[in-house]
C-alpha positions as CSV (number, residue, x, y, z in Angstrom):
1,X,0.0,0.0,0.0
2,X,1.4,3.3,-1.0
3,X,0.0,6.0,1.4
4,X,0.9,9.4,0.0
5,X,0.2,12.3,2.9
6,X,2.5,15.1,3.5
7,X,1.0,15.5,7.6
8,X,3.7,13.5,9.6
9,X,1.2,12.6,12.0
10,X,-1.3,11.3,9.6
11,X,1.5,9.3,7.7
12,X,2.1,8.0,11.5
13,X,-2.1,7.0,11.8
14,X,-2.4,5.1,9.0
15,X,0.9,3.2,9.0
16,X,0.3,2.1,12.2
17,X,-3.2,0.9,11.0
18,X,-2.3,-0.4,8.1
19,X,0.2,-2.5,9.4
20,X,-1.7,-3.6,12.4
21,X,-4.2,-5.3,9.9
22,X,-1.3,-7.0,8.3
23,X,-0.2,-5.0,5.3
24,X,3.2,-3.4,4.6
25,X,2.7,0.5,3.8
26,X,5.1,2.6,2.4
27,X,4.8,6.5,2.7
28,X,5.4,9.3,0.1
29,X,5.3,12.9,1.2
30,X,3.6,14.5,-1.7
31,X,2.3,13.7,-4.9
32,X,5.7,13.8,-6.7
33,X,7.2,11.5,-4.8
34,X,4.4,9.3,-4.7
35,X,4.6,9.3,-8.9
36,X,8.7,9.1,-8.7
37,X,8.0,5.6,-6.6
38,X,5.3,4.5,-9.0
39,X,7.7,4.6,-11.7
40,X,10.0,1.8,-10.6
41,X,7.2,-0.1,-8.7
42,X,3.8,-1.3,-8.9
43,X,1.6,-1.0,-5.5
44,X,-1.9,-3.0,-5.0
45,X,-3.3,0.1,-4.0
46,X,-2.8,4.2,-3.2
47,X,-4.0,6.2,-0.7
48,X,-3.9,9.7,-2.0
49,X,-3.9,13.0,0.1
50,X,-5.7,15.6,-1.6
51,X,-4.0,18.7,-0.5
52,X,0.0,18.3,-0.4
53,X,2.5,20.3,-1.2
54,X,4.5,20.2,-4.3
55,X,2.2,18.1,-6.4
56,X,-1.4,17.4,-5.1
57,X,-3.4,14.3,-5.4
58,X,-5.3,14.8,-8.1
59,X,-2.5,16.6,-10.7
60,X,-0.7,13.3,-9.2
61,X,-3.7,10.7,-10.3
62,X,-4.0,13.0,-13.4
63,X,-0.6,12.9,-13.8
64,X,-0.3,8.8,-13.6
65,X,-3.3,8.1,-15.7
66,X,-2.0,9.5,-18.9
């Protein structure tokens, strides 16, 4: 699971949620990042922020799906 959130305690929320119920998250800090990491690997799912700095979520998903 690729959780992309640029609030350090949210990142911290989810993670530990995430991997409570068994899965192995990794974080990107904005939407950049998140499209840097989806370039060299393939995640079963992304949990996009919508507001982040940088790059947000949806000029990320935009970004991805074309």
């Amino acid at each position: 699971v690729l959780v992309v959130e640029d609030h350090v305690v949210n990142q911290k929320l989810v993670v530990t949620w995430l991997t409570r119920w068994g899965h192995r998250p990794v974080v990107a800090c904005d939407g950049q990042q998140a499209l840097d990491m989806l370039a060299h690997r393939n995640f079963d799912v992304v949990l996009m922020d919508m507001m982040m700095p940088v790059l947000d979520g949806l000029e990320a998903t935009r970004d991805r799906a074309s």
